[in-house]
C-alpha positions as a Markdown table, in Angstrom:
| # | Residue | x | y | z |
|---|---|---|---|---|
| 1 | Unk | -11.2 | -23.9 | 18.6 |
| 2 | Unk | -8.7 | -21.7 | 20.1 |
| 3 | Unk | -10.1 | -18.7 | 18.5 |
| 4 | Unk | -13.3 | -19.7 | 20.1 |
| 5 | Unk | -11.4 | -19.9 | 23.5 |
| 6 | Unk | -9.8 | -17.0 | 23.3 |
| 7 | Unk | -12.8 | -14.9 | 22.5 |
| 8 | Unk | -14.1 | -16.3 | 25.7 |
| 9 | Unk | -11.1 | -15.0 | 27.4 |
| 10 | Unk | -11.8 | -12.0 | 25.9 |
| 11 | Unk | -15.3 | -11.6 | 27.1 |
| 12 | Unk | -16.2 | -10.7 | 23.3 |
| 13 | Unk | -17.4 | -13.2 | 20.9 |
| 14 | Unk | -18.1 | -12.4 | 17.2 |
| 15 | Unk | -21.3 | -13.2 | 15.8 |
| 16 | Unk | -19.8 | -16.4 | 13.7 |
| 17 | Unk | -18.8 | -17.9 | 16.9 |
| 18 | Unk | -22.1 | -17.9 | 18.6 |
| 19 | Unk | -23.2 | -19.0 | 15.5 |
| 20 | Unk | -20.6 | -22.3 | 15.9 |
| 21 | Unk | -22.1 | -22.6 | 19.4 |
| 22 | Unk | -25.5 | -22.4 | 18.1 |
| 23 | Unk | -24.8 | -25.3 | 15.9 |
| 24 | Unk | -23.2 | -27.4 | 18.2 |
| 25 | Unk | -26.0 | -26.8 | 20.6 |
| 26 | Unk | -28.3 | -27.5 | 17.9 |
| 27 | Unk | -26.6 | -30.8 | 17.3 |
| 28 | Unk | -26.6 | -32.0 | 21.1 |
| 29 | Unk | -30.3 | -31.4 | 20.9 |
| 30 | Unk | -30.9 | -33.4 | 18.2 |
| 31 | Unk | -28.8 | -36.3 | 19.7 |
| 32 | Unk | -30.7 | -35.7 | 22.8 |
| 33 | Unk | -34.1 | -35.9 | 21.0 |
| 34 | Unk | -33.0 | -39.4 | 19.2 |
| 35 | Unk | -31.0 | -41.4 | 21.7 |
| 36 | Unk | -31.7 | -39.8 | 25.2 |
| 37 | Unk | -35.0 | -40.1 | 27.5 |
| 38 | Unk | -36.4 | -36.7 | 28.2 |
| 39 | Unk | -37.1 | -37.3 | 31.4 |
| 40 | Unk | -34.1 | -38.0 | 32.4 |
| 41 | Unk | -31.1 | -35.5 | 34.2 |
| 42 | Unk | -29.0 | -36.2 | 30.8 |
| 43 | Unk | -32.1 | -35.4 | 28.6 |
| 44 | Unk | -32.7 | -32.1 | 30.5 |
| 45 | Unk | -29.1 | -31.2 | 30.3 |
| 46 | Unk | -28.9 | -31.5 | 26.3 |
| 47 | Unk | -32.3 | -29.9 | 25.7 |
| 48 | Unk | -31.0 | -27.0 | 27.9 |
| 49 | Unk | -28.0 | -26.3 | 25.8 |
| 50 | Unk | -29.9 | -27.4 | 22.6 |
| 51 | Unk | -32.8 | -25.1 | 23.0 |
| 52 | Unk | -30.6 | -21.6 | 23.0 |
| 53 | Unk | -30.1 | -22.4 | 18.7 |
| 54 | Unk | -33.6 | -21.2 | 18.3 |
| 55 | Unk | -33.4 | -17.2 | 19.8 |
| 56 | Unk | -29.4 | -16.8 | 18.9 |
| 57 | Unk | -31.0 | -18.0 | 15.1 |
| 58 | Unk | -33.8 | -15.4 | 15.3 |
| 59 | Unk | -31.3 | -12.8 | 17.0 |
| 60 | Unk | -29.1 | -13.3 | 13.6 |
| 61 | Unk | -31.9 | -13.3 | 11.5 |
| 62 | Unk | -32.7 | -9.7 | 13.3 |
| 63 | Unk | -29.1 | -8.9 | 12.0 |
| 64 | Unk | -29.1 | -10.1 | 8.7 |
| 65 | Unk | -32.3 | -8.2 | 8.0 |
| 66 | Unk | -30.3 | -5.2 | 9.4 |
| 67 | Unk | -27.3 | -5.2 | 7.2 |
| 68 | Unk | -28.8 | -7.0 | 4.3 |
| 69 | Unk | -27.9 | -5.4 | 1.2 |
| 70 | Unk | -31.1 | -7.2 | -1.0 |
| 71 | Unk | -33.7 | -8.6 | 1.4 |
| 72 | Unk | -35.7 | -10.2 | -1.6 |
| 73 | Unk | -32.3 | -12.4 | -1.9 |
| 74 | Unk | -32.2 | -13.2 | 1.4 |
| 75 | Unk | -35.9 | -14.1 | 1.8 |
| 76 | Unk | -35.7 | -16.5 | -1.3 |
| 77 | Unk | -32.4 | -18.3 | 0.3 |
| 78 | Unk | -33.8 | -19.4 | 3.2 |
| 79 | Unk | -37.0 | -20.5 | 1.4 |
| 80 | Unk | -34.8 | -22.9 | -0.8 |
| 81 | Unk | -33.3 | -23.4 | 2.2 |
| 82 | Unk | -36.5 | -25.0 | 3.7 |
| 83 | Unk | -37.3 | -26.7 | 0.8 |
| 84 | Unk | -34.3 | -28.5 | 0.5 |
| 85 | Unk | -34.4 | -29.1 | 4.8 |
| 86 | Unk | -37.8 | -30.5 | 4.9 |
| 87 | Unk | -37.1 | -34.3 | 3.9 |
| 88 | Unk | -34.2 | -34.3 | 6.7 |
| 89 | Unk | -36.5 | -33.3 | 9.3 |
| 90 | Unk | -39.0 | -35.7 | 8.1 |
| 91 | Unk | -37.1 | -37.9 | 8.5 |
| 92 | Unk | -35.5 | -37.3 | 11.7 |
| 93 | Unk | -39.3 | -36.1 | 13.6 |
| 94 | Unk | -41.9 | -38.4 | 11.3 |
| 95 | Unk | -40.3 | -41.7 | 11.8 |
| 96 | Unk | -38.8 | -41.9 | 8.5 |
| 97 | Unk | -42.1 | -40.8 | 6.8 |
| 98 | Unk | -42.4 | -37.9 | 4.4 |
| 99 | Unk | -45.6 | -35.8 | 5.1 |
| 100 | Unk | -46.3 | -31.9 | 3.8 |
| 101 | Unk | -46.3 | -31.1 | 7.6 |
| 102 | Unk | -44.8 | -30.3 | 10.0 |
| 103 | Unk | -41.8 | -28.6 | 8.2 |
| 104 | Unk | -38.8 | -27.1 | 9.6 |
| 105 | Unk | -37.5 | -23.9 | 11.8 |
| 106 | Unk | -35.5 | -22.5 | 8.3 |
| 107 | Unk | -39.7 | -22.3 | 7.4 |
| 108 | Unk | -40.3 | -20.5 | 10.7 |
| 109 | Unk | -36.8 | -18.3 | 10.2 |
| 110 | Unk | -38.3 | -17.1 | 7.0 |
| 111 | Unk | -41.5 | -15.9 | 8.6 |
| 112 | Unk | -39.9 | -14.1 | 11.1 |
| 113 | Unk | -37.8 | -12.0 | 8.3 |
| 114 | Unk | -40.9 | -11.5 | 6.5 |
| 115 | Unk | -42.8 | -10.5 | 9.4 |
| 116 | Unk | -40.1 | -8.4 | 10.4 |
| 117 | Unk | -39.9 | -7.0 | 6.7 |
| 118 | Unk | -43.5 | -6.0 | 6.6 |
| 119 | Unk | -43.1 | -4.1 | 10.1 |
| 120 | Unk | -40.8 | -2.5 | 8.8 |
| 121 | Unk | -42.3 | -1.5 | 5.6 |
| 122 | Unk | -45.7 | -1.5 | 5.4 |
| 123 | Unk | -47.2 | 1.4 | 6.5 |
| 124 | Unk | -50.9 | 0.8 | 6.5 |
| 125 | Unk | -51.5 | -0.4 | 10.1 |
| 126 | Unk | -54.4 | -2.9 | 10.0 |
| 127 | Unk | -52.7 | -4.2 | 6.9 |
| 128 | Unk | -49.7 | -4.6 | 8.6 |
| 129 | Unk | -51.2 | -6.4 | 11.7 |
| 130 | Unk | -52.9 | -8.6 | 9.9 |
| 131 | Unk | -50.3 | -9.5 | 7.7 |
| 132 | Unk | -48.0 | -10.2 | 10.8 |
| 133 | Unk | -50.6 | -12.3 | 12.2 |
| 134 | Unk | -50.8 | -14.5 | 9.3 |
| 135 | Unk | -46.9 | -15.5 | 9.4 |
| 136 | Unk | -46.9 | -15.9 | 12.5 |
| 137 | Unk | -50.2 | -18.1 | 12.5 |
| 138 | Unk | -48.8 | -20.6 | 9.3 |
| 139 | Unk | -45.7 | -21.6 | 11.6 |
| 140 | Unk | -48.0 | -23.5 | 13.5 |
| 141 | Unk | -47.4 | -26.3 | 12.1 |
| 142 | Unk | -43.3 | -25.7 | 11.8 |
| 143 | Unk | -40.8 | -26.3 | 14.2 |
| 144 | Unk | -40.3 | -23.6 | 17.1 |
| 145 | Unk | -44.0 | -22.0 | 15.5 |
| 146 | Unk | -45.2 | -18.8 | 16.8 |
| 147 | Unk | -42.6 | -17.6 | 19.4 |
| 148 | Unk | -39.9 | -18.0 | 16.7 |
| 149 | Unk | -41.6 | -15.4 | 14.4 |
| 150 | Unk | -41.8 | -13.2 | 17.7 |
| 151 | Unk | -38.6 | -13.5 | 18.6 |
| 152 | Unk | -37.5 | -12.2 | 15.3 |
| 153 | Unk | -40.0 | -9.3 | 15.6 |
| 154 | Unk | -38.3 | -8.6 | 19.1 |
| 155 | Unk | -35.0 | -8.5 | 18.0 |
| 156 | Unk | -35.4 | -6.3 | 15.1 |
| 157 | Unk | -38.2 | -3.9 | 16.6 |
| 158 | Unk | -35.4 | -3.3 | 19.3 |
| 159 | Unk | -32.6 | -3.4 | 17.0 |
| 160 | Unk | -29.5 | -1.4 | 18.1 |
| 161 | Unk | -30.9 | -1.5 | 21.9 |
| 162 | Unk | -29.7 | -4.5 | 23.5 |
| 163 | Unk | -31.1 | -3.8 | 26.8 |
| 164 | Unk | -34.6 | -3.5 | 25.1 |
| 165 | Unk | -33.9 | -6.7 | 23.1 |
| 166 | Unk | -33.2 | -8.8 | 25.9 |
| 167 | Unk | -36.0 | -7.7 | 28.3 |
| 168 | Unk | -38.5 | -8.5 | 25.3 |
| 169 | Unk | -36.9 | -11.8 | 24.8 |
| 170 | Unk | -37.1 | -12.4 | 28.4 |
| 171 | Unk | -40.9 | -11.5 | 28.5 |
| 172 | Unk | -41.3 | -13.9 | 25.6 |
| 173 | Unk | -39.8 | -16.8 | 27.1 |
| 174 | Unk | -41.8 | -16.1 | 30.2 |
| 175 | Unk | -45.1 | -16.3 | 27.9 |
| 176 | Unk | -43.4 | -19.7 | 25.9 |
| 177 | Unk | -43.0 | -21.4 | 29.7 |
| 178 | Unk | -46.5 | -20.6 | 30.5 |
| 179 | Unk | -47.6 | -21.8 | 27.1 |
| 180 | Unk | -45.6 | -24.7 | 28.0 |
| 181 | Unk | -47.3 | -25.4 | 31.3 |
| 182 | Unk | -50.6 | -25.3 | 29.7 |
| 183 | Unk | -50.0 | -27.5 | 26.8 |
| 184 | Unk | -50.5 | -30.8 | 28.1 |
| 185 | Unk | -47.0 | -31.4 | 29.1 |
| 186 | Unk | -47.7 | -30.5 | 32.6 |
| 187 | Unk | -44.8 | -30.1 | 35.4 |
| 188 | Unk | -42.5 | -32.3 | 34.0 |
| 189 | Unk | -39.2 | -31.2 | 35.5 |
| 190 | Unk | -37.0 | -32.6 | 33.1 |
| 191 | Unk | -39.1 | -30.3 | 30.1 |
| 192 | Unk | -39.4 | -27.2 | 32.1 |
| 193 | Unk | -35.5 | -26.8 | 33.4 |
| 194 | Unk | -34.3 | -26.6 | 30.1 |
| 195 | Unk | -37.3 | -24.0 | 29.2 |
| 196 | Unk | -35.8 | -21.8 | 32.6 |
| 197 | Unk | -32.2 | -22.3 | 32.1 |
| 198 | Unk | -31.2 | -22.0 | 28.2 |
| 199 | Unk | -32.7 | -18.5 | 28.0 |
| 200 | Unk | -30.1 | -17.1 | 30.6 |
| 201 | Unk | -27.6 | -18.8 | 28.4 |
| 202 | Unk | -28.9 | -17.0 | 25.7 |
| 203 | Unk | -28.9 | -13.8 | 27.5 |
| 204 | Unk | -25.6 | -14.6 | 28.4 |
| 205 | Unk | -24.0 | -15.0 | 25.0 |
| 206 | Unk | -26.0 | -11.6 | 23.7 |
| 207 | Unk | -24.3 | -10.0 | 26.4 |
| 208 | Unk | -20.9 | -11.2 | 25.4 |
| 209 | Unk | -21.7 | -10.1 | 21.1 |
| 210 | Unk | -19.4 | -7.5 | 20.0 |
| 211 | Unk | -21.3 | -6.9 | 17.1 |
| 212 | Unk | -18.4 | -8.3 | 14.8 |
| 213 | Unk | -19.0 | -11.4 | 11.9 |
| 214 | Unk | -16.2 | -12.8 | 12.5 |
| 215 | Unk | -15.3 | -15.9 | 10.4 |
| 216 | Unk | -14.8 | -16.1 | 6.3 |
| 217 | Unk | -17.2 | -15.1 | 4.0 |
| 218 | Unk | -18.6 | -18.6 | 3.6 |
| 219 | Unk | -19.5 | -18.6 | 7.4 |
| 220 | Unk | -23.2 | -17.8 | 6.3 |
| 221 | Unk | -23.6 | -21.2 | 4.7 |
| 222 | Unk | -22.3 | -23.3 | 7.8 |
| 223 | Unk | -26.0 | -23.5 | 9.2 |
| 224 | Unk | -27.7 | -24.1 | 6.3 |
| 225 | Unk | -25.9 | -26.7 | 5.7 |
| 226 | Unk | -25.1 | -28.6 | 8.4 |
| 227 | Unk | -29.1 | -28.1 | 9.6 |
| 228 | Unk | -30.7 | -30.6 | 6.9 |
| 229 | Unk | -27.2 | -32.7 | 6.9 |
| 230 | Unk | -27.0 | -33.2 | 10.8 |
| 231 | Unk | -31.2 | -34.2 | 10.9 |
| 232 | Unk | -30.0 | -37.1 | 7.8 |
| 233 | Unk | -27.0 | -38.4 | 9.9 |
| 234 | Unk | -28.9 | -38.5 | 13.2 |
| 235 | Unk | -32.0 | -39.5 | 12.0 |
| 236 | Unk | -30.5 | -42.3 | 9.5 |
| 237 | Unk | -29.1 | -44.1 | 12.7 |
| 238 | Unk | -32.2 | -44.1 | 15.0 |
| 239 | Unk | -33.7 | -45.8 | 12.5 |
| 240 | Unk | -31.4 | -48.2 | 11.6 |
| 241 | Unk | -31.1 | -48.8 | 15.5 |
| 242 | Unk | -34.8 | -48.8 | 16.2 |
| 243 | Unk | -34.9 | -45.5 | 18.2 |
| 244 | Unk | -37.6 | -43.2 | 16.3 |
């Protein structure tokens, strides 16, 4: 925790502690979701931090792709990854029930790297489009679907232009608070705050990235596992206590 502090201090944080932050936020989210009204000052609050795990997971997934050293690796890791999260979210979003859908954002992550793989790589255009299309189209029915797979396209189109990277994220989350506006859930205040307020935080902790790992080798795994592990704790007690 002091490191954490003092990187604050510092104005300069490494990527593994936004990645800690991420987590955390992810966590308070989740808490939020299973024992906190939405519409409610307290619910907004913990969805506003919760929601900035989403982009800073698709910035780092722009990264990864970047300085991976065997993307075929790092493709098939977080598809185990989703694999082995998909019963934990099931748990924690279906009421205890185990259904093929909806699956989790490790299955959305992984679209996003493909997508951002074949952008990359594939030179036929129309191929390329279409192909694009299609991953982001199967995250429908995964958690953060669609925007997630763009925001990994933005960050890694732009990569090395943060400027560029931001302002694409920005115009993104515009087009996800529109999309949110027209869904069904209306003006709620308590939904739309958080959908305002936890992309400036985002902004804000891209801003403060010095472009360093930071932690141990092992710091990779800390997400991976805590994801599926923090949806079974949380989502074991609200059903125990009645509250999903």
């Amino acid at each position: 925790m002091k490191t954490i502090i003092e990187e604050f201090k510092n104005k300069s944080l490494s990527g593994n502690t936004i990645k800690i932050i991420a987590i955390i936020a992810m966590i308070i989210d989740h808490l939020g979701w299973a024992f906190v009204s939405s519409n409610t000052v307290g619910g907004a609050v913990m969805h506003t931090i919760g929601k900035i795990t989403g982009p800073l997971m698709c910035y780092f997934i722009a990264e990864g792709n970047h300085y991976s050293k065997d993307r075929r690796k790092y493709v098939e890791r977080l598809f185990i990854f989703a694999l082995i999260s998909h019963v934990p979210f099931n748990i924690f979003v279906n009421e205890g029930r185990i259904t093929l859908l909806p699956t989790s954002v490790i299955f959305t992550l992984m679209c996003g790297l493909l997508a951002l793989i074949v952008f990359e790589k594939i030179e036929n255009k129309p191929l390329n489009v279409v192909l694009i299309l299609l991953l982001i189209v199967v995250t429908y029915w995964a958690d953060w679907p669609i925007f997630g797979v763009l925001f990994v396209l933005a960050f890694g189109a732009f990569y090395g232009n943060t400027k560029k990277q931001i302002g694409s994220f920005a115009i993104l989350s515009l087009l996800k608070l529109v999309d949110v506006l027209f869904s069904g859930e209306g003006l709620n205040i308590y939904l739309i705050i958080p959908r305002i307020l936890s992309p400036l935080l985002v902004v804000l902790l891209l801003y403060l990235y010095n472009g360093t790992k930071g932690g141990s080798k092992y710091s990779k795994w800390a997400f991976y596992i805590i994801y599926p592990l923090q949806f079974l704790i949380i989502g074991g007690i609200a059903l125990l206590l009645g509250r999903v």
